[in-house]
C-alpha positions as CSV (number, residue, x, y, z in Angstrom):
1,X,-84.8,-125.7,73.3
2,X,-87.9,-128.0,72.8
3,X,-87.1,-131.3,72.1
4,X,-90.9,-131.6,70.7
5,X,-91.6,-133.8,67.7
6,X,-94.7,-133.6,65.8
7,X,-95.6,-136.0,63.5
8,X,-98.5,-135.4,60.7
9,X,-99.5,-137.8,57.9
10,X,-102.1,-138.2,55.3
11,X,-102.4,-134.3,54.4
12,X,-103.8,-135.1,50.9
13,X,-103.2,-131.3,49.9
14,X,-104.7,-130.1,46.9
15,X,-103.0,-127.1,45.2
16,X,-106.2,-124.3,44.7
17,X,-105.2,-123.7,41.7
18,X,-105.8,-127.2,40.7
19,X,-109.9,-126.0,40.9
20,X,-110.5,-123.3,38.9
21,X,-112.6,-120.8,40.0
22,X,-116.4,-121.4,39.2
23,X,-115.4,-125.5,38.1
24,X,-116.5,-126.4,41.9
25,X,-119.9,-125.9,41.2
26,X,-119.6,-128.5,38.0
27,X,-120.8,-132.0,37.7
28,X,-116.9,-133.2,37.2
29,X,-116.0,-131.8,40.7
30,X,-118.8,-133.3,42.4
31,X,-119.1,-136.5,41.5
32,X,-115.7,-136.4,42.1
33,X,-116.0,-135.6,45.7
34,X,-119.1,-137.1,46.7
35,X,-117.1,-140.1,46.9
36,X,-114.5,-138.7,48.8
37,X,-114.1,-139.7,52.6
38,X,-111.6,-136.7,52.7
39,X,-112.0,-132.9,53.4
40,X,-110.0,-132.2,49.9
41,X,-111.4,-128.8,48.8
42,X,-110.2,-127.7,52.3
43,X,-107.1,-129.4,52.5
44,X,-105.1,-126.7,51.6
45,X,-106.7,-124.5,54.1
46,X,-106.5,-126.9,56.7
47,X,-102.4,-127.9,55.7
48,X,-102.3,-123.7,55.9
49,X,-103.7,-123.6,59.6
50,X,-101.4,-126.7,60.6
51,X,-98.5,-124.7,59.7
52,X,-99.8,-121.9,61.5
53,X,-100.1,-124.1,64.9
54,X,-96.7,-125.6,64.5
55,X,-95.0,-121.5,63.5
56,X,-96.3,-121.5,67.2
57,X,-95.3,-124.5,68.4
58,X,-92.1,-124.2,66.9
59,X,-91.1,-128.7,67.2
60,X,-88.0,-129.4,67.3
61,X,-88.7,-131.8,64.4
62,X,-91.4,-132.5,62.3
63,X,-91.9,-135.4,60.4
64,X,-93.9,-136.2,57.9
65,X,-94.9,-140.0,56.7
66,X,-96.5,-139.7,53.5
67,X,-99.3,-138.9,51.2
68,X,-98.4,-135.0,51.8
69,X,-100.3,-134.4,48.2
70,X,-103.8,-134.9,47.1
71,X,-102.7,-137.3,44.0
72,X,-98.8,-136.4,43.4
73,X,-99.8,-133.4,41.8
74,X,-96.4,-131.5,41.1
75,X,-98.4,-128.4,42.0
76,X,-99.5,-129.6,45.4
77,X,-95.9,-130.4,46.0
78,X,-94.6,-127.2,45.2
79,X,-97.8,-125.7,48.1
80,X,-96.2,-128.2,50.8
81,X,-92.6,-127.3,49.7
82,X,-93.2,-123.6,50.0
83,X,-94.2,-123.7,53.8
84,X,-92.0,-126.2,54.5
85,X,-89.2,-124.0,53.7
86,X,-90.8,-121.4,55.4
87,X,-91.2,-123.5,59.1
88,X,-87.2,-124.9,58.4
89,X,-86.2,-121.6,58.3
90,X,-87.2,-120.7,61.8
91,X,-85.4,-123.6,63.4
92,X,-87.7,-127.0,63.1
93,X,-85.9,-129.8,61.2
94,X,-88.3,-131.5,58.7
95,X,-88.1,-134.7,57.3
96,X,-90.2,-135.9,54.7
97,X,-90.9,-139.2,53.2
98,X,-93.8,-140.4,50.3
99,X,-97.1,-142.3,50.4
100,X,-98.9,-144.1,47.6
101,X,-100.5,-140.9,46.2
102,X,-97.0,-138.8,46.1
103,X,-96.4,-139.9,42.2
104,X,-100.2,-140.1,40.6
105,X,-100.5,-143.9,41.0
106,X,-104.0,-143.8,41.7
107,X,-105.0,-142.3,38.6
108,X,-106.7,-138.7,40.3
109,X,-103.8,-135.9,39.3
110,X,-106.6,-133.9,37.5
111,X,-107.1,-130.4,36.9
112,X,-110.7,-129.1,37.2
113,X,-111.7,-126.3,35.1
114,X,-114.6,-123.6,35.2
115,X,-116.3,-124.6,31.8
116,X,-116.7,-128.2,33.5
117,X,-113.5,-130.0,31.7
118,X,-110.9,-131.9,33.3
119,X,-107.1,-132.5,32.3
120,X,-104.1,-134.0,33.6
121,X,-102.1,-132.6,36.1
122,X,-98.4,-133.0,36.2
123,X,-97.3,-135.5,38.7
124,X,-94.3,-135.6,40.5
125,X,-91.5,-138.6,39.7
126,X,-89.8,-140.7,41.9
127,X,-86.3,-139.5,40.3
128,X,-87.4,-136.3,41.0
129,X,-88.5,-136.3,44.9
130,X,-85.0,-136.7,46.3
131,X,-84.2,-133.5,44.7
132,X,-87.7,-131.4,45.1
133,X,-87.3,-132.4,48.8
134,X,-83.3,-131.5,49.3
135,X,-83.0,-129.9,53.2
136,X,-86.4,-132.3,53.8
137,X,-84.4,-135.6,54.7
138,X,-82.8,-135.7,51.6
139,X,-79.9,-133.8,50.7
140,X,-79.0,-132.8,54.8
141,X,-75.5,-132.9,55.8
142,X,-76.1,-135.8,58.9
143,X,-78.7,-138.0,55.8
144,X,-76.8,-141.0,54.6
145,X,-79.9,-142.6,52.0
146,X,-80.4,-146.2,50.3
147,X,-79.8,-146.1,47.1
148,X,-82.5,-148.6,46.4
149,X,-85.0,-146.4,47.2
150,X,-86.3,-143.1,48.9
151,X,-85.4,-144.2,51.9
152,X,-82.7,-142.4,54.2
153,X,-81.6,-142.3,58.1
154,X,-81.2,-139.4,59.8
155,X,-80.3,-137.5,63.5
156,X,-82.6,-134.5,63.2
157,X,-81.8,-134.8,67.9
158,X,-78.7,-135.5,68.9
159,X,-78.7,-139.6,69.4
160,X,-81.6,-140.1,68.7
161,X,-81.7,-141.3,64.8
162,X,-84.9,-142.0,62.5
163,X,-85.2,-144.7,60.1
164,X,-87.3,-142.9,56.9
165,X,-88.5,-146.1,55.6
166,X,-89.9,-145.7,51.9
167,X,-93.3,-148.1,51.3
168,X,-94.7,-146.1,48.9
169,X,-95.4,-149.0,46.5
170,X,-96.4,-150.6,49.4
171,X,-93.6,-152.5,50.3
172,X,-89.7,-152.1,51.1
173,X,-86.9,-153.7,48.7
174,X,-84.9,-156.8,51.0
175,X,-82.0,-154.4,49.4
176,X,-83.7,-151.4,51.6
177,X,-84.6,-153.6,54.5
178,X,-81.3,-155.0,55.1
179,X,-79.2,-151.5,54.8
180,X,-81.8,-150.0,57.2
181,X,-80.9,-152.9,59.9
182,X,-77.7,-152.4,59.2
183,X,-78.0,-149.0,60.2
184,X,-80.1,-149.0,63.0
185,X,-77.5,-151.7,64.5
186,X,-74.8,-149.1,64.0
187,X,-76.9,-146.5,65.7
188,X,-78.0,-148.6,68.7
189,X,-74.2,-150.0,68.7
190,X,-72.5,-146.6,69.3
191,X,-75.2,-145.9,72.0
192,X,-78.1,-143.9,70.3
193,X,-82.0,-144.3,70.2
194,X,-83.6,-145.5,67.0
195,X,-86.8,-145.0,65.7
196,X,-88.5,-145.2,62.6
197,X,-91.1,-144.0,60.2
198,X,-93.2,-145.6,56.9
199,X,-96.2,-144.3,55.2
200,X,-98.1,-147.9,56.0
201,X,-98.5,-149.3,59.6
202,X,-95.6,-151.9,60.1
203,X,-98.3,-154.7,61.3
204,X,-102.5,-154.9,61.8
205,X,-103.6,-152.9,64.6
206,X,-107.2,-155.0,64.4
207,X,-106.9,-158.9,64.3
208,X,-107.7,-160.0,60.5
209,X,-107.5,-155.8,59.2
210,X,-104.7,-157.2,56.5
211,X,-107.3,-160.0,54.9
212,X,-110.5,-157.8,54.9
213,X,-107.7,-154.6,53.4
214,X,-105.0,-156.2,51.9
215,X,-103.5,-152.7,51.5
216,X,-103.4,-152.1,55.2
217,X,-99.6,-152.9,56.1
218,X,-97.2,-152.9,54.4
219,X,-96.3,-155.9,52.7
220,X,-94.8,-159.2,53.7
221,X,-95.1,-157.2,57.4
222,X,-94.2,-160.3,59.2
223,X,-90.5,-160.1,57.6
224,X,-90.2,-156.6,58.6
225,X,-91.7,-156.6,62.1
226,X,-88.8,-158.9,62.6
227,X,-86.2,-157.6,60.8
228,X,-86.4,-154.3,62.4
229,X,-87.4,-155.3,65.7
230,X,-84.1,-157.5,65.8
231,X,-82.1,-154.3,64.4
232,X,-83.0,-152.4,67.6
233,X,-86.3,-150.4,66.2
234,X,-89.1,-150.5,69.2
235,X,-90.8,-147.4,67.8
236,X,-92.0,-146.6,64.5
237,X,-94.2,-144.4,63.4
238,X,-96.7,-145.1,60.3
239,X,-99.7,-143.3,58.7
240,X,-101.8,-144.4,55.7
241,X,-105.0,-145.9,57.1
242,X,-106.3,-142.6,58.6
243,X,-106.6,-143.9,62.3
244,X,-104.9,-142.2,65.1
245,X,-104.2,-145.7,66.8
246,X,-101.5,-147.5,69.2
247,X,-100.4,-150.8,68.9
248,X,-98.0,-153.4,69.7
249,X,-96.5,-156.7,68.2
250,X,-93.7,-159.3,68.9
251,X,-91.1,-161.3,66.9
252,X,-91.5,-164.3,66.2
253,X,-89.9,-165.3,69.2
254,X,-91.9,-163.2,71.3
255,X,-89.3,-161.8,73.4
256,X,-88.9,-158.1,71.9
257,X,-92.0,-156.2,70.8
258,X,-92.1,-152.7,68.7
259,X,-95.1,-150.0,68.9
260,X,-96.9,-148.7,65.9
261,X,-98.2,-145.0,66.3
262,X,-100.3,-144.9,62.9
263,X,-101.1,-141.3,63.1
264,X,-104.6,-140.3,61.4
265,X,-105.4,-137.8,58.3
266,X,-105.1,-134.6,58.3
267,X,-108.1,-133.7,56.1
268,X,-109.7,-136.4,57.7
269,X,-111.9,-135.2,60.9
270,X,-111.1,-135.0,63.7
271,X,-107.6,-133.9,61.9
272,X,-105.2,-135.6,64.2
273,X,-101.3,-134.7,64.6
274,X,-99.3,-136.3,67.1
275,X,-96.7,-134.5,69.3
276,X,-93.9,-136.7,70.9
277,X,-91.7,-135.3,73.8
278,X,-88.7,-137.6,74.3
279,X,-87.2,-137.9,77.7
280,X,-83.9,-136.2,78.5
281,X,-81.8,-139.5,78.4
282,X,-84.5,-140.3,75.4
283,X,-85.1,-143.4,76.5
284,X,-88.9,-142.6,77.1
285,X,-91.4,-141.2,74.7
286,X,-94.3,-139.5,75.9
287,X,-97.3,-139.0,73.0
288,X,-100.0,-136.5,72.7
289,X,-103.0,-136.5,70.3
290,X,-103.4,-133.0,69.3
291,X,-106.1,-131.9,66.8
292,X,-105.9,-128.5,64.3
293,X,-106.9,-125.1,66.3
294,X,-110.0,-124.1,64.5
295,X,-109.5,-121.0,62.4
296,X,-111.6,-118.6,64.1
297,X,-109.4,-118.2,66.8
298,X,-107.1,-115.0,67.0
299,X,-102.9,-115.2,66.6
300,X,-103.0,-115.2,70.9
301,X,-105.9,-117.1,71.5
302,X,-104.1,-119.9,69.1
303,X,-100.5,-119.4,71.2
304,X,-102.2,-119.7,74.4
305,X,-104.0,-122.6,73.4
306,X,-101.0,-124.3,72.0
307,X,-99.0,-123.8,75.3
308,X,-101.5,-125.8,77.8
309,X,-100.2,-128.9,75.1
């Protein structure tokens, strides 16, 4: 079996039914998206043609690290959940965990109709995502999960264990923090490989990034670069500014050091997904930089494709 792991952020789907027939031609939709950076009216078809590539593909594991919805839309849930589902059931583990537009926080859960009205769109809750998600990280049979937060460790390959680190309010509890170090000292104790994964990157990538964007890590990063480093997490894998990016920082001390693989949007071109292939004795992770197969090519042309990655 593959020991493949592909990891996809930032998919921003929006349900279809969410844009009425006939309301995308109104002046509500497109004001709305001329000031979007993001593909949204095709994010579902795009999210759809992922899905397709990784039926194919068939990873090991998949993981997912945030903003899977457009703006916590309960219906835009329910279109990730649905394929999800469909993928777990032929043999890829999936693990899930939120971003900042899971729960509606930025204000854009809206429902656009044909006669050029908008209305609310029903947003999912944070009480409410452990459950929606059960078999996605939460609820699994090897998950133990914090319970100051949506945050949970799992061992989707045997010894190798992931650290789903919750940030979706843009930073992590010193409640979360703490249990998640003492996990990954556990896990590192009885011999396994750690890594982790949060919606926002664990440090700046470009010197200054967090002054100009004070959104862009996650917050008081400096306290959990160190704490996690020290617990044994050298790999960790982030999303949330849309840049398909690489970078590395040290402790304080400067004598252990932890890469950050901030993988970019999916309905942001070039639509970036990452596949990791782990080393037998996983002490080596090899990464790829794969983009979405465009849609005009046939079911075999797609497979043979896929199997030069």
């Amino acid at each position: 079996t593959s020991n493949k792991i592909v990891v996809v952020s930032d998919m921003h789907v929006m349900a279809p039914n969410l844009l009425e027939s006939g309301a995308e031609t109104q002046d509500a939709w497109l004001n709305y998206y001329a000031g979007q950076r993001k593909m949204v009216q095709q994010s579902a078809a795009i999210f759809d043609q992922f899905m397709n590539q990784m039926m194919v593909l068939q990873p090991k594991v998949l993981l997912i690290t945030g903003d899977l919805t457009k703006d916590g839309e309960q219906l835009s849930h329910e279109y990730v959940r649905s394929s999800l589902y469909n993928l777990q059931y032929y043999g890829t583990r999936v693990l899930v965990i939120p971003g900042n537009h899971d729960f509606g926080a930025e204000g854009n859960h809206t429902q656009f109709y044909a006669d050029g009205t908008t209305g609310n769109a029903e947003v999912m809750t944070t009480s409410n995502f452990a459950n929606f998600y059960d078999g996605f990280g939460y609820g699994d049979w090897n998950s133990e999960y914090d319970t100051n937060s949506l945050s949970y460790i799992a061992e989707p390959i045997e010894g190798l264990v992931v650290l789903a680190i919750d940030s979706h309010t843009g930073s992590v509890p010193t409640a979360t923090l703490s249990w998640l170090c003492d996990k990954a000292k556990a896990a590192r104790n009885a011999g396994k490989q750690v890594i982790a994964m949060m919606h926002h990157p664990l440090f700046p990538h470009i010197t200054g990034a967090n002054i100009f964007i004070d959104t862009y890590t996650v917050d008081s990063y400096e306290t959990v670069r160190n704490a996690l480093i020290d617990a044994g997490v050298n790999t960790i894998l982030t999303g949330h500014f849309h840049t398909s990016d690489i970078a590395k920082d040290w402790n304080d001390d400067e004598d252990k050091a932890v890469y950050d693989i901030n993988t970019g949007s999916l309905v942001s071109y070039p639509c970036d997904y990452r596949i990791l292939t782990p080393s037998q004795d996983l002490m080596t992770l090899q990464v790829a930089t794969q983009s979405i197969v465009p849609t005009s090519m046939t079911a075999d042309e797609c497979k043979t494709w896929l199997q030069g990655r």
